[in-house]
C-alpha positions as CSV (number, residue, x, y, z in Angstrom):
1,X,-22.2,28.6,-13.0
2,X,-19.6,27.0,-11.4
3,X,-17.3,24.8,-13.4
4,X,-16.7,20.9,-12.0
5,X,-13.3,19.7,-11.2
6,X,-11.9,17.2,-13.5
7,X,-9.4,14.8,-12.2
8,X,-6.9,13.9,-15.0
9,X,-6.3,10.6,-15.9
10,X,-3.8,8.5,-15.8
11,X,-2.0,6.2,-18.4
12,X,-2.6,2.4,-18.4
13,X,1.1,2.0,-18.2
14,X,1.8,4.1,-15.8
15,X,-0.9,1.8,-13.5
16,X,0.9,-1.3,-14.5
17,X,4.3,0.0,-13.8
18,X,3.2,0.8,-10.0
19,X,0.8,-2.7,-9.7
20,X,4.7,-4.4,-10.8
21,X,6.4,-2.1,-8.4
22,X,4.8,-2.6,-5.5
23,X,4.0,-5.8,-5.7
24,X,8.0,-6.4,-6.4
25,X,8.0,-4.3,-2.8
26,X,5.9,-6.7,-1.3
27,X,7.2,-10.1,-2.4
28,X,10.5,-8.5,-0.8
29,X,8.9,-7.7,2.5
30,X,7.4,-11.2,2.3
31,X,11.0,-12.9,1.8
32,X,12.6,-10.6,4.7
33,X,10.0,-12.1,7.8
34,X,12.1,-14.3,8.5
35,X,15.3,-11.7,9.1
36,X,13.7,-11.0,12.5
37,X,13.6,-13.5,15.1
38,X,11.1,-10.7,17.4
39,X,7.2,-10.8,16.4
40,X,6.9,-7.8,16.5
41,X,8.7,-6.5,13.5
42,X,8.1,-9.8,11.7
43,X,4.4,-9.3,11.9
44,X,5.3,-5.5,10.9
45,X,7.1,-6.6,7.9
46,X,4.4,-9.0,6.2
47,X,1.8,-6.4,7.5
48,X,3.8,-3.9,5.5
49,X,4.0,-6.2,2.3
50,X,0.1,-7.0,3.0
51,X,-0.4,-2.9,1.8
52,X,1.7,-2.7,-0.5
53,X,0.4,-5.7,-2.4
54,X,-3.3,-4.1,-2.0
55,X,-2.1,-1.1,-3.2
56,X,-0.8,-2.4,-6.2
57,X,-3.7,-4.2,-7.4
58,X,-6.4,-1.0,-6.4
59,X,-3.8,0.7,-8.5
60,X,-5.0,-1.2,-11.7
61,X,-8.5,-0.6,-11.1
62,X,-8.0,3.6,-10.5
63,X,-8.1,5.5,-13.5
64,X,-7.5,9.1,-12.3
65,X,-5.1,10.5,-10.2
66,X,-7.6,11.2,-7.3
67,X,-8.0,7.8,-7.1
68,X,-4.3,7.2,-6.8
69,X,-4.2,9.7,-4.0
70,X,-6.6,8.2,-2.4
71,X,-5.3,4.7,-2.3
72,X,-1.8,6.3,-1.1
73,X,-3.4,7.9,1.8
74,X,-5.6,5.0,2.8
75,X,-2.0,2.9,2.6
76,X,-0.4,5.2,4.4
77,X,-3.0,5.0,7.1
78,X,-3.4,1.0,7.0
79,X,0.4,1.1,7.4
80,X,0.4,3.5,10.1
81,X,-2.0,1.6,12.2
82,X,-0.1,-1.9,11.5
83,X,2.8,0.1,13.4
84,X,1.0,0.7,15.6
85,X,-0.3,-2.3,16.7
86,X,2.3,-5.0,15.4
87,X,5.3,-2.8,17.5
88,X,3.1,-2.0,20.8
89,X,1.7,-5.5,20.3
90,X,-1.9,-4.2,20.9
91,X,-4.4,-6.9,21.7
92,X,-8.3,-6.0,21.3
């Protein structure tokens, strides 16, 4: 019989230390838009703030660390394809 793979979970306070963090991150990005006069990277930076505000408030609702990983990697893609088309300025 094979045995199931439990993910451990993670403190409370550990999930509203990172839902403070980023969301300081984010109100950051937010406040540096206007450092840029280029739309390009102004759009990248609120884009940028956009995920890390997300992430912050999954991050409440996650209570093991698969979760977590999960939310980083969807970031981390959500970011990548803001770059993507914020810096090419990709229209659809």
């Amino acid at each position: 019989m094979a045995a199931e793979r439990v993910s451990p979970p993670v403190p409370k306070a550990v999930a509203g230390f990172l839902f403070l963090l980023f969301w300081a991150v984010a109100i950051v990005a937010w406040c540096l838009v206007n450092v840029s006069n280029e739309p390009g990277p102004r759009g990248l930076i609120a884009d940028i703030g956009i995920v890390f505000a997300c992430a912050g408030t999954a991050g409440l609702f996650v209570a093991t660390r698969a979760g977590f990983t999960a939310i980083f990697v969807l970031s981390v893609i959500g970011a990548a394809l803001f770059v993507l088309g914020d810096l090419t300025q990709a229209h659809l």
